[in-house]
N, C-alpha and C positions, 0 to 999 in steps of 0.2 A: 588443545585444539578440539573442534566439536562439529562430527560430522552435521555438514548444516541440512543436509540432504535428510536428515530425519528426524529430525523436526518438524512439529506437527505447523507449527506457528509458519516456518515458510514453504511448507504446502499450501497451506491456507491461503499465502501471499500470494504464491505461484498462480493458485488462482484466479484466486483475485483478478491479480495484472492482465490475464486472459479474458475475462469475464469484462474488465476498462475495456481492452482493445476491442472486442466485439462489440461493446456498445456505441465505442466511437464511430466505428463503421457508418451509424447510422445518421452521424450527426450531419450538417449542412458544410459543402466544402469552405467555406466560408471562415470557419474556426478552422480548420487545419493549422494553421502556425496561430492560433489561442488557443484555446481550454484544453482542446482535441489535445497540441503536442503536449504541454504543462503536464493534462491528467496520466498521457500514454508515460511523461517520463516518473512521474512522481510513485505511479503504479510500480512502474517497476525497480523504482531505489527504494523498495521497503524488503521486496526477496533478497534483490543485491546489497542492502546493506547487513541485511543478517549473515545471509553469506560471506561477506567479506569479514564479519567481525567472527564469525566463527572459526578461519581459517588463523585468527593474531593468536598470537601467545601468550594472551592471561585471561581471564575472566572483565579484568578492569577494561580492557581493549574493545573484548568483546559487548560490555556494555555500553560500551561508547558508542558503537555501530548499532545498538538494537535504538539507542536514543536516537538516533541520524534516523531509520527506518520508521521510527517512530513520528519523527516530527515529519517525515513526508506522509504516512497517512491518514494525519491531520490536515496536510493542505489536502491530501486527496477528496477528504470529506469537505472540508471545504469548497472546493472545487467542482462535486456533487451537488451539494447545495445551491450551488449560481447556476451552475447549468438547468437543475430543476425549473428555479426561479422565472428562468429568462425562456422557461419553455424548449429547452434542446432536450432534455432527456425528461417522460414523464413520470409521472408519483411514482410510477409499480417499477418501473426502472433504478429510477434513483435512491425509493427506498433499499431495496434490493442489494445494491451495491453500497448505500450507506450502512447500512444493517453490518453487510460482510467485511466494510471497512471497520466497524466500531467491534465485530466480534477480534480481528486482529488486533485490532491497539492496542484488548485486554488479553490476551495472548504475549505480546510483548510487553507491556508492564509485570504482567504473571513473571516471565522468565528473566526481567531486570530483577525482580525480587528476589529469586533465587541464584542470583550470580553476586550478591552481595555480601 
């Protein structure tokens, strides 16, 4: 088991997820049940899945969850990108947060490597 709480990787998410919900804030009520809920939940299954693979009892488990965590902040950037697109969130916004999504992703491949 691995304390997940120290780990740099889901500080960085912890982040993150904060950094989603503050931007959503600004968005038009309109997206509230689209992108808005999607990004707010995707945001935060990449902490929570680190955490929860951190808590299983192998390494194999644990990698299982950082891949779960993984493929959500891939939609998350995803999900960045249309918002850009379609004008809800601007360049200096969404780079910003695509930036800190892509520095996590390499964070969590880094640490699937070393659980192998």
């Amino acid at each position: 088991m691995h304390n997940f709480k120290d780990l740099k990787v889901w500080q960085k998410s912890i982040d993150l997820a904060v950094e989603v919900y503050q931007a959503m804030a600004s968005l038009p009520a309109d997206e509230k049940f689209g992108l808005i809920s999607q990004m707010k939940r995707c945001s935060v299954s990449i902490p929570s899945n680190i955490a929860e693979g951190a808590g299983r009892g192998s390494n194999a488990q644990f990698k299982h969850f950082l891949t779960i965590g993984q493929g959500s902040a891939f939609e998350l950037e995803t999900q960045l990108i249309v918002s850009n697109r379609l004008g809800l969130l601007n360049d200096k916004s969404a780079n910003e947060l695509i930036d800190k999504t892509e520095e996590v992703q390499k964070m969590i491949y880094s640490l699937e490597r070393k659980l192998i």
